[in-house]
C-alpha positions, 0 to 999 in steps of 0.5 A: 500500500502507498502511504500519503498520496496527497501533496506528494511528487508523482510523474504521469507517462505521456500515454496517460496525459493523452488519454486523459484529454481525448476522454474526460470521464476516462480512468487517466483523466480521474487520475491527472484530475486528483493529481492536479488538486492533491499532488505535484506533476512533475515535468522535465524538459524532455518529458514536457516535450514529449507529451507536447510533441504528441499532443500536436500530431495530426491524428489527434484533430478530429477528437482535440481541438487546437485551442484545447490542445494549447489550453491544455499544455499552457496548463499544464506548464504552469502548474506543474513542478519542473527538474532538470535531468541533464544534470543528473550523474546517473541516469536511469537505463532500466527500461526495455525503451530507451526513450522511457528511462526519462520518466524513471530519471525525472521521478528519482529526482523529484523523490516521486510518489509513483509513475504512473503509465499505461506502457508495460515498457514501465510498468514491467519494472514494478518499482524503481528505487522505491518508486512505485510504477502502477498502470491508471487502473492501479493508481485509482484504486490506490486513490480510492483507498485513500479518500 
């Protein structure tokens, strides 16, 4: 069990923040909405990027429109709390996908509660120096223990 969920650093995939936006009422956006109101997003650059970079894709316009799109990442932007992995001596290397390992690197550096992700890339690992990796159904269920 995951002790003192609220206020604490937690990172959110790429993959869940999308989710959450082209479903509202969908399990992700539970998640990102208590999140928002009891925790801390925490974005580096590179994973900041990401979920902009995969916001704009093309595929997204039918579901998201573009004054959304930029609303949200504004949002986001702002609220959320920013670390720098550059300057970290050891980066994580654990992950099947290489492009993950930054997810693990910014929540070891914000001394995160949990990632939460829908990629078994992540998800697979289970914990990662005590950091807690759960899917979106996992986290939920740890926030309806907890309220």
């Amino acid at each position: 069990m995951i002790e003192g969920i609220n206020s604490k650093p937690v990172v959110i995939d790429t993959n869940v923040l999308i989710s959450s936006a082209l479903s509202p009422n969908g399990t992700p956006a539970k998640i990102v909405r208590y999140f928002v109101t009891h925790g801390q997003l925490v974005f580096s650059e590179e994973t900041y990027e990401e979920f902009y970079s995969r916001l704009w894709r093309p595929k997204f316009d039918r579901y998201i429109s573009r004054e959304m799109r930029k609303s949200i990442l504004l949002d986001f932007s702002n609220i959320a709390d920013w670390v720098e992995i550059k300057s970290m001596k050891n980066k994580m290397n654990l992950s099947r996908d290489k492009d993950d390992n930054k997810f693990l690197d910014v929540a070891i550096i914000a001394n995160a509660l949990m990632i939460v992700s829908g990629d078994s890339d992540l998800t697979d690992l289970k914990q990662v120096e005590g950091i807690n990796i759960l899917t979106p159904a996992q986290c939920l269920a740890v926030i309806k223990n907890h309220v």
